[in-house]
Jmol script that loads the backbone (N, CA, C; Angstrom):
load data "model"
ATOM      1  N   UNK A   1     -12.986 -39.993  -7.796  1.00  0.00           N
ATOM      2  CA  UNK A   1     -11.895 -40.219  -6.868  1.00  0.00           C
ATOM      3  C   UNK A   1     -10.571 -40.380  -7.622  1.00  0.00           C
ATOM      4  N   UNK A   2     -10.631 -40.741  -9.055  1.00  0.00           N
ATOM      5  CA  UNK A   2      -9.293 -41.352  -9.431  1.00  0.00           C
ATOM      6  C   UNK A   2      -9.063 -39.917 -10.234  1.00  0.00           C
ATOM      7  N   UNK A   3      -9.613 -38.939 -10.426  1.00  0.00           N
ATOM      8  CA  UNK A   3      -9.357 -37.755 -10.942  1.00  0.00           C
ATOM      9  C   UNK A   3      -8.249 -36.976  -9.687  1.00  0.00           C
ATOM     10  N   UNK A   4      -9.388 -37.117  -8.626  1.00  0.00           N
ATOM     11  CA  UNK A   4      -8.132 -36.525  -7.667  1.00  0.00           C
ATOM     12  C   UNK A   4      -7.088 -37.252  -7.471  1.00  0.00           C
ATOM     13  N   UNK A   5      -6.770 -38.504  -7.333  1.00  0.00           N
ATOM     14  CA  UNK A   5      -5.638 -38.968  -7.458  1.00  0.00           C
ATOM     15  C   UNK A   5      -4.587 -38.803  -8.196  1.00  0.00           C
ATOM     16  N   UNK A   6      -5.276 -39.093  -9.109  1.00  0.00           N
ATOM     17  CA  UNK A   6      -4.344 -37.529 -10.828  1.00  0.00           C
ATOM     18  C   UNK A   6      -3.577 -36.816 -10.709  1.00  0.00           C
ATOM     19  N   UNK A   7      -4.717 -35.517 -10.453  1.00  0.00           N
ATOM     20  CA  UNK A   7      -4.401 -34.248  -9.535  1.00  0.00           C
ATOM     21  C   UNK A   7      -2.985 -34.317  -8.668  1.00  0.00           C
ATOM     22  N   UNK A   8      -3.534 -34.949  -7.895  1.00  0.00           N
ATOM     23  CA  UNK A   8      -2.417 -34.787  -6.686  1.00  0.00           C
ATOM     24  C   UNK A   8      -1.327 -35.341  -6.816  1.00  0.00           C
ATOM     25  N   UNK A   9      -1.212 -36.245  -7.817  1.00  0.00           N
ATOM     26  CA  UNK A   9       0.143 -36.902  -8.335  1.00  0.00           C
ATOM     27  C   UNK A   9       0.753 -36.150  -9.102  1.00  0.00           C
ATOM     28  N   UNK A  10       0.465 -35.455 -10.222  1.00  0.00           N
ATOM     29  CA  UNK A  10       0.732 -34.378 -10.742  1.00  0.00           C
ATOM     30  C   UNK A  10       1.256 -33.305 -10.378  1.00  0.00           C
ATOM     31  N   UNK A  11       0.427 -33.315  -9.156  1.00  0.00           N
ATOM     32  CA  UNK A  11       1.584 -31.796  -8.749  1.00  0.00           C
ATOM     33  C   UNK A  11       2.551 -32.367  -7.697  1.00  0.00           C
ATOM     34  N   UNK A  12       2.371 -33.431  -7.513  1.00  0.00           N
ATOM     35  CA  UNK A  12       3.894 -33.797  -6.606  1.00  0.00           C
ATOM     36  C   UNK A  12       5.060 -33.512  -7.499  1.00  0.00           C
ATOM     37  N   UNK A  13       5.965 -32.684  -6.696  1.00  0.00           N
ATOM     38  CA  UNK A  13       7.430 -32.851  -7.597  1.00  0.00           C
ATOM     39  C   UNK A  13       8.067 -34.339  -7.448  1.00  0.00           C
ATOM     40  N   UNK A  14       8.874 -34.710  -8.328  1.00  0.00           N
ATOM     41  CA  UNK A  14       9.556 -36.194  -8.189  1.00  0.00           C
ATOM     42  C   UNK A  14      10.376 -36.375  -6.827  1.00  0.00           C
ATOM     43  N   UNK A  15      11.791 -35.497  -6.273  1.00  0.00           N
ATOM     44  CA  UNK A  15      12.148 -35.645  -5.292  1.00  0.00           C
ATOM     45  C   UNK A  15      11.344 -36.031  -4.344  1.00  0.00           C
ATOM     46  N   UNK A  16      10.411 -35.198  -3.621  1.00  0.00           N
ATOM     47  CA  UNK A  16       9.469 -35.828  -3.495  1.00  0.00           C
ATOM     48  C   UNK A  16       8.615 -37.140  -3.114  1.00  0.00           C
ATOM     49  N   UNK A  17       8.547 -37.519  -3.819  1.00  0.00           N
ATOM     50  CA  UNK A  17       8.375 -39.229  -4.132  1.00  0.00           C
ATOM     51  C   UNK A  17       9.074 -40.183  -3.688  1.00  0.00           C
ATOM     52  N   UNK A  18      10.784 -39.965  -3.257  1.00  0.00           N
ATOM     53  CA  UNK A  18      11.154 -40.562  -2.939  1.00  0.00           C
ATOM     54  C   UNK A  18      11.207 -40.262  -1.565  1.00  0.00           C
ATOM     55  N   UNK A  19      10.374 -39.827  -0.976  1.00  0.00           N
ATOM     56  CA  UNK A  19      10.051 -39.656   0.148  1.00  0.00           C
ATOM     57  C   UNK A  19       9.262 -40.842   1.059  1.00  0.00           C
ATOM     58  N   UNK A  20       8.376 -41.045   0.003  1.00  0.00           N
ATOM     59  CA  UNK A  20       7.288 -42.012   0.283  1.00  0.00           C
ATOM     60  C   UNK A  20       7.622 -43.239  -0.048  1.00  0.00           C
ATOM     61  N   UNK A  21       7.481 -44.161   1.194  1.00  0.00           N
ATOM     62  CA  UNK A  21       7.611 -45.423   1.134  1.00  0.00           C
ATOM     63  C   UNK A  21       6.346 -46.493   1.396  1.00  0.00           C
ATOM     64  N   UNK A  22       6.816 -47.539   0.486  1.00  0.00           N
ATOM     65  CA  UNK A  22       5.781 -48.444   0.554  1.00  0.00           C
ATOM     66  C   UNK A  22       5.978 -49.158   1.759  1.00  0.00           C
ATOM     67  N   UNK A  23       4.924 -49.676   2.285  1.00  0.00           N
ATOM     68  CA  UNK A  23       4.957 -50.422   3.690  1.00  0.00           C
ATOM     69  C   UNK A  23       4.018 -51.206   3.870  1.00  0.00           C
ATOM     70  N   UNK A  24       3.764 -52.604   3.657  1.00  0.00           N
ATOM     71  CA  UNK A  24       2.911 -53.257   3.700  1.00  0.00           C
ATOM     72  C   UNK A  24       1.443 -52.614   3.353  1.00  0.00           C
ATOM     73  N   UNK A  25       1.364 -52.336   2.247  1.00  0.00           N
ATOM     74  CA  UNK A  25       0.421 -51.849   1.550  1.00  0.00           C
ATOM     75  C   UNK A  25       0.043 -50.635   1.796  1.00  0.00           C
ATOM     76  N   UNK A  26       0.916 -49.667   2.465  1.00  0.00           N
ATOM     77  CA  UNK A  26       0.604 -48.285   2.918  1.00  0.00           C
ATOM     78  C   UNK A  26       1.212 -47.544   1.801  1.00  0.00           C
ATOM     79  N   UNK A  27       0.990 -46.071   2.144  1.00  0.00           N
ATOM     80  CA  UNK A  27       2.087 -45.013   1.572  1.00  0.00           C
ATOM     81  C   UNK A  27       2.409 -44.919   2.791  1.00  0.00           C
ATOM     82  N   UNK A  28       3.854 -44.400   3.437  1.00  0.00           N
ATOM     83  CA  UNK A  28       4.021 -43.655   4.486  1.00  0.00           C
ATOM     84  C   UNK A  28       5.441 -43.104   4.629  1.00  0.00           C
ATOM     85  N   UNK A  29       5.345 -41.789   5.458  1.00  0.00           N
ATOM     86  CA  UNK A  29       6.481 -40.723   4.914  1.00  0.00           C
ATOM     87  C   UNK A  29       6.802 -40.949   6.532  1.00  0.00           C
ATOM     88  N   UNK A  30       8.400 -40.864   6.794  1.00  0.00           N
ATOM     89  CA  UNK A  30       9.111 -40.583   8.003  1.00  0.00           C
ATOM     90  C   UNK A  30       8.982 -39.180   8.484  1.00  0.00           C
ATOM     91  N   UNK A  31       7.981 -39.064   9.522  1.00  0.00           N
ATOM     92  CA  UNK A  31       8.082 -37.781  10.302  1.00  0.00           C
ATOM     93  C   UNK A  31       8.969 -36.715  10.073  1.00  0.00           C
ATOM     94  N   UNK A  32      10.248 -36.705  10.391  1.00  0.00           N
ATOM     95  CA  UNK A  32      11.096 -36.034  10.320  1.00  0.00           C
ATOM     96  C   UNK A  32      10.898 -35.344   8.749  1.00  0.00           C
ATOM     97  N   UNK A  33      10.902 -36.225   7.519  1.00  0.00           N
ATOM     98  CA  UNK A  33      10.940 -35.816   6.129  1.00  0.00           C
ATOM     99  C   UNK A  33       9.885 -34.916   5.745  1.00  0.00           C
ATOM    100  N   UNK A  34       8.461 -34.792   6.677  1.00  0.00           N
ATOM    101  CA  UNK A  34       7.558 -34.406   6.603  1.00  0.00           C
ATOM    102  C   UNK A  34       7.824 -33.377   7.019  1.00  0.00           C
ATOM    103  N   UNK A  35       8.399 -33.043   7.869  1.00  0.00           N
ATOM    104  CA  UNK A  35       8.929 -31.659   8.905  1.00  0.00           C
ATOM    105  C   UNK A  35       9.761 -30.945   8.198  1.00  0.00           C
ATOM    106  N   UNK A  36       9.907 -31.654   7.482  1.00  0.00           N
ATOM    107  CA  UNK A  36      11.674 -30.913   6.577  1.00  0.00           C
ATOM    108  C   UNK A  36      10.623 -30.353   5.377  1.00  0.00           C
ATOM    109  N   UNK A  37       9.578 -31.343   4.612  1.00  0.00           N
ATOM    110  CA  UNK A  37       8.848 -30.099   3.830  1.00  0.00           C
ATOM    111  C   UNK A  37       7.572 -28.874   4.412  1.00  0.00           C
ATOM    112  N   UNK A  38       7.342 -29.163   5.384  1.00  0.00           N
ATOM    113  CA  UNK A  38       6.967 -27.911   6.004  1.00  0.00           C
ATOM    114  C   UNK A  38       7.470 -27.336   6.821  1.00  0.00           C
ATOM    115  N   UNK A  39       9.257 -27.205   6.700  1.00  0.00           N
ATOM    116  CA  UNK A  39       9.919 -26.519   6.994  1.00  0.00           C
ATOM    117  C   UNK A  39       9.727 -25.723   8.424  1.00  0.00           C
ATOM    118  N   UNK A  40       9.465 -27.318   9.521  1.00  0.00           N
ATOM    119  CA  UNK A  40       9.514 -27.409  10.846  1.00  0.00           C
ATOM    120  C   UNK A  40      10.320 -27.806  11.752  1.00  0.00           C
ATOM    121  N   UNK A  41      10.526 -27.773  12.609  1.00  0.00           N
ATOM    122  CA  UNK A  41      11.097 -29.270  13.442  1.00  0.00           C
ATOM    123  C   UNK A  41       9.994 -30.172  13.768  1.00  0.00           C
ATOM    124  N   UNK A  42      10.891 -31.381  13.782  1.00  0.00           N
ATOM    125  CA  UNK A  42       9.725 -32.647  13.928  1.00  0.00           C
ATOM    126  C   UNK A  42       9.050 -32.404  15.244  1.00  0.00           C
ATOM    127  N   UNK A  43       9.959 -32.035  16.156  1.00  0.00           N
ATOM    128  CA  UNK A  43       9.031 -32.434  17.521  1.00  0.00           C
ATOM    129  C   UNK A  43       7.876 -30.874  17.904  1.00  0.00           C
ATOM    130  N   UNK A  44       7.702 -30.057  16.509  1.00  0.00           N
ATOM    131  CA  UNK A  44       6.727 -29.584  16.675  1.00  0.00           C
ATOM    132  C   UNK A  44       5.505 -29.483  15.710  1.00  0.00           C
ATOM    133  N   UNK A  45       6.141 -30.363  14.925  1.00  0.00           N
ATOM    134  CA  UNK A  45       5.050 -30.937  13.802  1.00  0.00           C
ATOM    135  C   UNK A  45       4.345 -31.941  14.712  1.00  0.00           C
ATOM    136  N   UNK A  46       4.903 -32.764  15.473  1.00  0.00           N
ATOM    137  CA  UNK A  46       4.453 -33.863  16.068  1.00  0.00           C
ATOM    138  C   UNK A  46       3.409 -33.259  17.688  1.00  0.00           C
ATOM    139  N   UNK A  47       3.821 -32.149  17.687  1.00  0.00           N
ATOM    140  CA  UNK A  47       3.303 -31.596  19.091  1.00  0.00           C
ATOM    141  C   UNK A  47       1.834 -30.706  18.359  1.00  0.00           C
ATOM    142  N   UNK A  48       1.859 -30.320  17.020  1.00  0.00           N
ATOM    143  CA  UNK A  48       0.255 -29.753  16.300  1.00  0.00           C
ATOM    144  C   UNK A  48      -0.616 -30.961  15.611  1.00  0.00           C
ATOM    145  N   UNK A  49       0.378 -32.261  15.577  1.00  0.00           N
ATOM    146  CA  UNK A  49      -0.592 -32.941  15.131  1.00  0.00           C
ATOM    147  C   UNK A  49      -1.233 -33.637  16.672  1.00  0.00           C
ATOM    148  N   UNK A  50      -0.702 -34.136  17.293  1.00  0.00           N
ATOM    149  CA  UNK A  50      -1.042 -33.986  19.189  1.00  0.00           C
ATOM    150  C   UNK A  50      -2.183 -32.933  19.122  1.00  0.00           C
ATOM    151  N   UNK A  51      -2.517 -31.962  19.183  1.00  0.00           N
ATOM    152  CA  UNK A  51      -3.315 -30.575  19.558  1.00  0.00           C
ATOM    153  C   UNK A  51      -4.303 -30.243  18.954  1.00  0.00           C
ATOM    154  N   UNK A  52      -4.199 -31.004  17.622  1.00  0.00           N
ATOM    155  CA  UNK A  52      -5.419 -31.428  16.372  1.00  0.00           C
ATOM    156  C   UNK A  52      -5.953 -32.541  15.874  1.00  0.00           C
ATOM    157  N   UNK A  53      -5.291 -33.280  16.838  1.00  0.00           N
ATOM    158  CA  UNK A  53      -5.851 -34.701  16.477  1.00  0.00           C
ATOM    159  C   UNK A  53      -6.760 -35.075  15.219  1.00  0.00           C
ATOM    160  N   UNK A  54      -7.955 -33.917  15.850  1.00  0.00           N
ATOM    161  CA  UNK A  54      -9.232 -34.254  15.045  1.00  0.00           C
ATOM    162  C   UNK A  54      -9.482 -33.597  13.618  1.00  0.00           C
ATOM    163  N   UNK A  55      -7.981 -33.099  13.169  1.00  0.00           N
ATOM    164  CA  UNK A  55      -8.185 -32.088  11.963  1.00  0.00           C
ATOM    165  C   UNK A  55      -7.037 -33.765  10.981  1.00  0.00           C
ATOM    166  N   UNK A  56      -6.802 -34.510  11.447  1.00  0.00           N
ATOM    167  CA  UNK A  56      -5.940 -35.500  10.418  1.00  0.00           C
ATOM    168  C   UNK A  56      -6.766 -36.564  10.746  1.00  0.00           C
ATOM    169  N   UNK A  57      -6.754 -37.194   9.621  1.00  0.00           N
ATOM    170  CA  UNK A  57      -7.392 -38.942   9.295  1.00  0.00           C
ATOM    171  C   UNK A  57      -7.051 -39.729  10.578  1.00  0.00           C
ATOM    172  N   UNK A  58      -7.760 -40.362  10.605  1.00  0.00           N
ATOM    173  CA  UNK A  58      -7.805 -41.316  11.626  1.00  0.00           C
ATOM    174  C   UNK A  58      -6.116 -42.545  11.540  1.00  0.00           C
ATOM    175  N   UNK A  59      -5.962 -42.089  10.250  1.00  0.00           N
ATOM    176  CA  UNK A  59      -4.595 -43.699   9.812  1.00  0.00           C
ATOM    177  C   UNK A  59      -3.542 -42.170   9.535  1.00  0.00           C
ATOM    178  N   UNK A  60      -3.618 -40.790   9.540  1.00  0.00           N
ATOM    179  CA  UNK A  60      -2.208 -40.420   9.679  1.00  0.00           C
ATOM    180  C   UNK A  60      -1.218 -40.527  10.469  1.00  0.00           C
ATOM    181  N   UNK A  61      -0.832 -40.971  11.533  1.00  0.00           N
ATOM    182  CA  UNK A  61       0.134 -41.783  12.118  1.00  0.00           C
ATOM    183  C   UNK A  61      -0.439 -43.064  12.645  1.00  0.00           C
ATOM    184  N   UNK A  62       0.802 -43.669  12.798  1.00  0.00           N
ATOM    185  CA  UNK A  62       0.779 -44.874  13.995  1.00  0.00           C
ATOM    186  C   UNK A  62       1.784 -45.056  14.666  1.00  0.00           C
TER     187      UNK A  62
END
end "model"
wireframe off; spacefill off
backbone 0.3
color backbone group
C-alpha cells in the first residue's frame, strides 16, 4: 500500500498540491479545482459523479 502511495505522489505535479487541503484529518480538493483539472465545468463534474455514484468511494464527497 505505501508503494502506491509513492507512486501516486510522485507523479503529482507540485501546483497541484496546493490544491489539496487538509481538513480535519482528510485530504480534500474544492469541486470546482477538480473541474478545472479535468477541464470541466463543475456543475457537470458534479452531475457524472450524481450518475455514477457507484464508480467513486463511498467518502468522495460530502
Amino acid at each position: 500500500m505505501e508503494e502506491r502511495n509513492q507512486k501516486s505522489q510522485s507523479l503529482m505535479k507540485p501546483e497541484y498540491e496546493t490544491l489539496i487541503f487538509h481538513f480535519r484529518g482528510f485530504k480534500v480538493m474544492i469541486d470546482s479545482d477538480l473541474a478545472m483539472l479535468y477541464n470541466v465545468p463543475t456543475k457537470r463534474l458534479k452531475e457524472q459523479v450524481k450518475r455514477n455514484i457507484s464508480s467513486f468511494p463511498e467518502d468522495f464527497m460530502f
